[in-house]
N, C-alpha and C positions, 0 to 999 in steps of 0.2 A: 840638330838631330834630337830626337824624345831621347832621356833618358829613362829609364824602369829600374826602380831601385827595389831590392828583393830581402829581407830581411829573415835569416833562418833562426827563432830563438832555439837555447840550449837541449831544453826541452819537450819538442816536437815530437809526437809520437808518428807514428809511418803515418796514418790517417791524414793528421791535419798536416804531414809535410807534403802527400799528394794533393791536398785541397789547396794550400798558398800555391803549389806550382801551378795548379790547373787556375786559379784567379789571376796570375802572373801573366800566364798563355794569353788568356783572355784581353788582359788589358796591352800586350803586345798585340795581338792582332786588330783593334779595338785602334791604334792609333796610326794605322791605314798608311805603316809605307817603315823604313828599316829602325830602328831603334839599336840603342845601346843599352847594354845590360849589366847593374852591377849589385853584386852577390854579397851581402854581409853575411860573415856565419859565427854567431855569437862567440864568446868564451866559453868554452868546455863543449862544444856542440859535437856529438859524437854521429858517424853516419855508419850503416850496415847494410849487408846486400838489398835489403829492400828500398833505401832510400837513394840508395846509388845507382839502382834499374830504374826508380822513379824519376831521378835526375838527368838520367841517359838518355829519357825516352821524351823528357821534357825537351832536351837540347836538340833531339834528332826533330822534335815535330815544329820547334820556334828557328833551327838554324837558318831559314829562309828570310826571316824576316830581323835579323840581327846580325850589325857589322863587327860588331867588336866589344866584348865580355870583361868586368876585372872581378876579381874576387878577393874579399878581404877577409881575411882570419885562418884560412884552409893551414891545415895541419894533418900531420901522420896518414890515415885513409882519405881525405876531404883530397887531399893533393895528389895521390891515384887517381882518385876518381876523375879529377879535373885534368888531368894528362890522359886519362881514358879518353874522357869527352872533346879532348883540344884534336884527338887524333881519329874520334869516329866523324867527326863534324868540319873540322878545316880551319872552324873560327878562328881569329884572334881574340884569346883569352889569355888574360896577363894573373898573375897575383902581385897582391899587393899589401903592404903592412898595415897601411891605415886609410884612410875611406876617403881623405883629403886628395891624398897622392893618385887613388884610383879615379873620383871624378874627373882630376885635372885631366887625366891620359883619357878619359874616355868623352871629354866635353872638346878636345881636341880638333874635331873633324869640322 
């Protein structure tokens, strides 16, 4: 199964966090059948209402074409939002500490 590896740095402004998502989208639908999805979110990476609707609405328009999600680094609001999104969408999305441990689980299938 493709994996798509997603990298959020610290410093993302709302702008270029809807831009990697929507090139994200792209290259999920781009490889023409279910993919695995895994999330790095930097050190210190802070999210706010607008990157967590942009996030939501990311997960609601790819859940089709994605079996199973990990997410590495999520902290304080990043881990709302991701129990937000595990429960508007069904996925299997896991966290996980380190990015080792989350390929393993998501190269799995």
């Amino acid at each position: 199964m493709t994996l798509i590896t997603m990298y959020l740095k610290a410093d993302l402004s709302d702008d270029e966090h809807k831009k990697l998502l929507e090139a994200r989208k792209n290259d999920i639908e781009r490889a023409g059948g279910m993919v695995n999805l895994l999330t790095v979110i930097a050190e210190g990476g802070q999210t706010n209402p607008v990157k967590t609707k942009n996030h939501r609405d990311f997960s609601r328009e790819i859940s089709k074409y994605v079996n199973k999600s990990a997410v590495v680094g999520a902290t304080g609001m990043a881990k709302v939002a991701l129990a937000s999104i595990r429960m508007l969408t069904g996925r299997d999305i896991r966290s996980f500490d380190n990015e080792t441990e989350a390929t393993a689980w998501l190269r799995e299938d």
